[in-house]
TIVEXDREN-852620 format. One line per field, with one value per residue (C-alpha): residue number from 0; residue in three letters; x, y, z. Coordinates in Angstrom, 1 decimal. Layout:
REM TIVEXDREN-852620
nr <- (NUM / ...)
rest <- (ALA / ...)
east <- (X / ...)
north <- (Y / ...)
up <- (Z / ...)
***
This chain:
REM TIVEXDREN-852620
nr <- (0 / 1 / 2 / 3 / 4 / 5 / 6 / 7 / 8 / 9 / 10 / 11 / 12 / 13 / 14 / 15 / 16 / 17 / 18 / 19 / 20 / 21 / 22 / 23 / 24 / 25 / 26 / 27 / 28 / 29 / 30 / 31 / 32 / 33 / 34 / 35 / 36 / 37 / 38 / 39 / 40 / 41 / 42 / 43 / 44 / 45 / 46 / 47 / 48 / 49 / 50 / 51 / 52 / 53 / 54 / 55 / 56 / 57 / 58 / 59 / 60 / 61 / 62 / 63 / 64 / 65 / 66 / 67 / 68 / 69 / 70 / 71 / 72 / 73 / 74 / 75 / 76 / 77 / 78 / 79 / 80 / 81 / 82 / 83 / 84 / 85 / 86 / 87 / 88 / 89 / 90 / 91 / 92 / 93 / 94 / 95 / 96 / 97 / 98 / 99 / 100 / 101 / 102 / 103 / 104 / 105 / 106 / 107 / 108 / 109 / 110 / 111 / 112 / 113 / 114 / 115 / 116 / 117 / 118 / 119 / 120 / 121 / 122 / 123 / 124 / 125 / 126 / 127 / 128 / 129 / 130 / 131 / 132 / 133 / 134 / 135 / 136 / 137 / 138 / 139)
rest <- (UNK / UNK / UNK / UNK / UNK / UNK / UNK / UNK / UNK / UNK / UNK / UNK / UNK / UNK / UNK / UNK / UNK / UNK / UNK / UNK / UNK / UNK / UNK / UNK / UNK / UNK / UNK / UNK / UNK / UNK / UNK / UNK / UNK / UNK / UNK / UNK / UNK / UNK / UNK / UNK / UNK / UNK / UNK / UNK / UNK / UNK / UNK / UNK / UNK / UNK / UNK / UNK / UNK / UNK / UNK / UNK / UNK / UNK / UNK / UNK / UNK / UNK / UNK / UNK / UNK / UNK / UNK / UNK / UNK / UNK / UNK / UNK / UNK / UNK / UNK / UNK / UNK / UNK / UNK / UNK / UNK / UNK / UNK / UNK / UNK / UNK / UNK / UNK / UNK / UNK / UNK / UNK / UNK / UNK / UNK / UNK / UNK / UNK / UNK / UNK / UNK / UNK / UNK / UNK / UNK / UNK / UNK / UNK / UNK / UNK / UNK / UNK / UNK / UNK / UNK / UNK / UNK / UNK / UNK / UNK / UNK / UNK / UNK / UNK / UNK / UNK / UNK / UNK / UNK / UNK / UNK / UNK / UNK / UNK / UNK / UNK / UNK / UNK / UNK / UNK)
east <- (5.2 / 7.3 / 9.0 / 9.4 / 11.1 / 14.0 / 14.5 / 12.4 / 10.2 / 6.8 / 4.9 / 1.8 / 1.0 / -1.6 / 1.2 / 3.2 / 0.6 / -0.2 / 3.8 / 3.8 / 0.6 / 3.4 / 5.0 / 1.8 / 2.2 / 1.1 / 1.7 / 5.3 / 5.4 / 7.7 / 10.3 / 13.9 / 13.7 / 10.7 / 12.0 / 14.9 / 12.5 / 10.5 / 13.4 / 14.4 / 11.0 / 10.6 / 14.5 / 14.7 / 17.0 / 14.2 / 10.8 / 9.1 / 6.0 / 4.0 / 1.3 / -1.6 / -2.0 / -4.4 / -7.0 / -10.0 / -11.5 / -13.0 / -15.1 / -14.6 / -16.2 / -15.0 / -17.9 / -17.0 / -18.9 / -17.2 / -16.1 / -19.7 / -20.9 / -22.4 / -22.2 / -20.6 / -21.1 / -18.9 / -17.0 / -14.3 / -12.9 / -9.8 / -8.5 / -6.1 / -3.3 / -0.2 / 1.9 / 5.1 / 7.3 / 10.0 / 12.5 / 13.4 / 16.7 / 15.1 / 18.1 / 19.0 / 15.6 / 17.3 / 15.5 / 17.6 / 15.7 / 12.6 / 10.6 / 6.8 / 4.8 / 1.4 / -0.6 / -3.7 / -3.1 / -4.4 / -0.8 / -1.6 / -3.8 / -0.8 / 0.9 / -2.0 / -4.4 / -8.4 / -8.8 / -10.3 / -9.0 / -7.7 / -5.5 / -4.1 / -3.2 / -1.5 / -0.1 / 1.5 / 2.4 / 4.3 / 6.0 / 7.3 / 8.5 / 10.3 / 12.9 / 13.6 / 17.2 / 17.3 / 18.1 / 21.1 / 22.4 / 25.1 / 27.3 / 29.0)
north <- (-3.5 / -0.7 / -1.8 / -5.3 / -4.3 / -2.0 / -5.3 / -4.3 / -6.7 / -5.8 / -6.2 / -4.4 / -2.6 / -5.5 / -8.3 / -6.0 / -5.2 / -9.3 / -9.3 / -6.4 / -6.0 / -5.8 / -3.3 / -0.5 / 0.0 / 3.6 / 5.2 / 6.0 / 7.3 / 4.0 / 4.8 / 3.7 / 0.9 / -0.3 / 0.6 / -2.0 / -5.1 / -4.0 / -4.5 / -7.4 / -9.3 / -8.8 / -8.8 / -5.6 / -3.0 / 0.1 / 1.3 / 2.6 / 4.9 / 6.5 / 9.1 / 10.1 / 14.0 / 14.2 / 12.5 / 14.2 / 15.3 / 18.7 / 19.9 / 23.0 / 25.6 / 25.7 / 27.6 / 30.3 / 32.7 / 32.3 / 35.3 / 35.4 / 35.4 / 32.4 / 30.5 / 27.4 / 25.6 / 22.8 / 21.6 / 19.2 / 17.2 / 17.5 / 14.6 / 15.7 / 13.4 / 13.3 / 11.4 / 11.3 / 8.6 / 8.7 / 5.4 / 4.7 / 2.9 / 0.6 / 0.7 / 4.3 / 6.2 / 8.5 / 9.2 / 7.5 / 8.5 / 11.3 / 12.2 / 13.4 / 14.4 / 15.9 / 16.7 / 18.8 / 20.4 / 20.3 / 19.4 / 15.9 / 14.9 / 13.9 / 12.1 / 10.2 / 10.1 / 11.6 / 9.0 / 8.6 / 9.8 / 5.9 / 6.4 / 9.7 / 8.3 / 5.3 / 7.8 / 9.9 / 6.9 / 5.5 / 8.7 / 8.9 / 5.3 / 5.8 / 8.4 / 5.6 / 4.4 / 0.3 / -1.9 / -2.9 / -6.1 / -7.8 / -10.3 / -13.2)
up <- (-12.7 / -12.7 / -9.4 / -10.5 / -13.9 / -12.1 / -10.2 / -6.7 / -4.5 / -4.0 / -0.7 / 0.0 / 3.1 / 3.9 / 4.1 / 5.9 / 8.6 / 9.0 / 9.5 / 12.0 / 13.7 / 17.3 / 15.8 / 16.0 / 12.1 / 11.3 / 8.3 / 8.0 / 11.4 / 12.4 / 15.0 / 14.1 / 16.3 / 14.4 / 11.0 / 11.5 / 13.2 / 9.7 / 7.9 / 9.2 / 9.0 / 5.7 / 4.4 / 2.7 / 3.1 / 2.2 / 2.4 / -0.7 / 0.3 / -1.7 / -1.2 / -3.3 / -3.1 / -5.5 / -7.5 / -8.7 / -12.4 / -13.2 / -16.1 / -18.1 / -20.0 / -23.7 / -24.8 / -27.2 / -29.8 / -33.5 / -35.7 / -37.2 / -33.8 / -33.7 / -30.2 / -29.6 / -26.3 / -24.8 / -22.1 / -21.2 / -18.2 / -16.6 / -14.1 / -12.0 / -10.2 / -7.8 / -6.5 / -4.2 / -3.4 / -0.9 / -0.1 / 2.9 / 4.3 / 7.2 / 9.4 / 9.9 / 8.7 / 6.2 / 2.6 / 0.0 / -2.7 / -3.4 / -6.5 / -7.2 / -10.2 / -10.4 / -13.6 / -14.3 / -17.7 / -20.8 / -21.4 / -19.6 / -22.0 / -24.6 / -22.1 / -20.2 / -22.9 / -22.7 / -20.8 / -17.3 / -13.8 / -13.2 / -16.3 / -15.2 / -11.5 / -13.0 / -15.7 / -12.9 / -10.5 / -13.6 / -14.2 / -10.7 / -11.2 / -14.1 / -12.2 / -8.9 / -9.8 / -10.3 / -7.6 / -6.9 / -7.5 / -5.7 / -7.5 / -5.8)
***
């Protein structure tokens, strides 16, 4: 949604594999030759991709004995996230546009909620969202 709202068309990497199979689609290891027929096929002047470099949830020990010492035992979880984005211009391969965010702190937990590790990715893909300049629009 993120995309769409800064004006961005989104295709997902199975329409652009049906579009491509000819091309040997791997990754983002597309020659230039095959960044352009890419390009073309689909009409776009870029390539948005985005990696997931993280995505897991850990549990901590917050047990602790009291002033009295009585002991207190607890624990909480952690989801950890990250993500990094990179744009692409199709016709002459150079990065037009980088960003990446990863959380993992208690810190997180006021910007992606208590939540669950789903939360936190989405949390973290939206955050690296927000920084990707808006498209540009030509006017006739």
């Amino acid at each position: 949604m993120g995309l769409m709202n800064k004006g961005y068309s989104v295709v997902s990497r199975n329409d652009v594999q049906q579009l491509v199979g000819e091309i040997q689609f791997q990754g983002s290891g597309l020659t230039q030759s095959d960044r352009v027929k890419l390009g073309q096929m689909l009409n776009v002047r870029g390539i948005l991709i985005v990696h997931l470099t993280k995505a897991y949830s850990e549990t901590r020990d917050s047990s602790y004995t009291d002033r009295k010492g009585q002991y207190h035992s607890g624990s909480y979880t952690v989801h950890n996230a990250g993500v990094d984005a990179r744009l692409i211009d199709v016709e002459n391969g150079s990065i037009q546009w980088v960003s990446s965010y990863a959380s993992g702190g208690l810190g997180d937990l006021d910007l992606f909620g208590a939540g669950d590790l789903h939360g936190t990715v989405q949390g973290v893909a939206e955050k690296v969202i927000e920084s990707l300049p808006d498209r540009f629009k030509k006017t006739s």
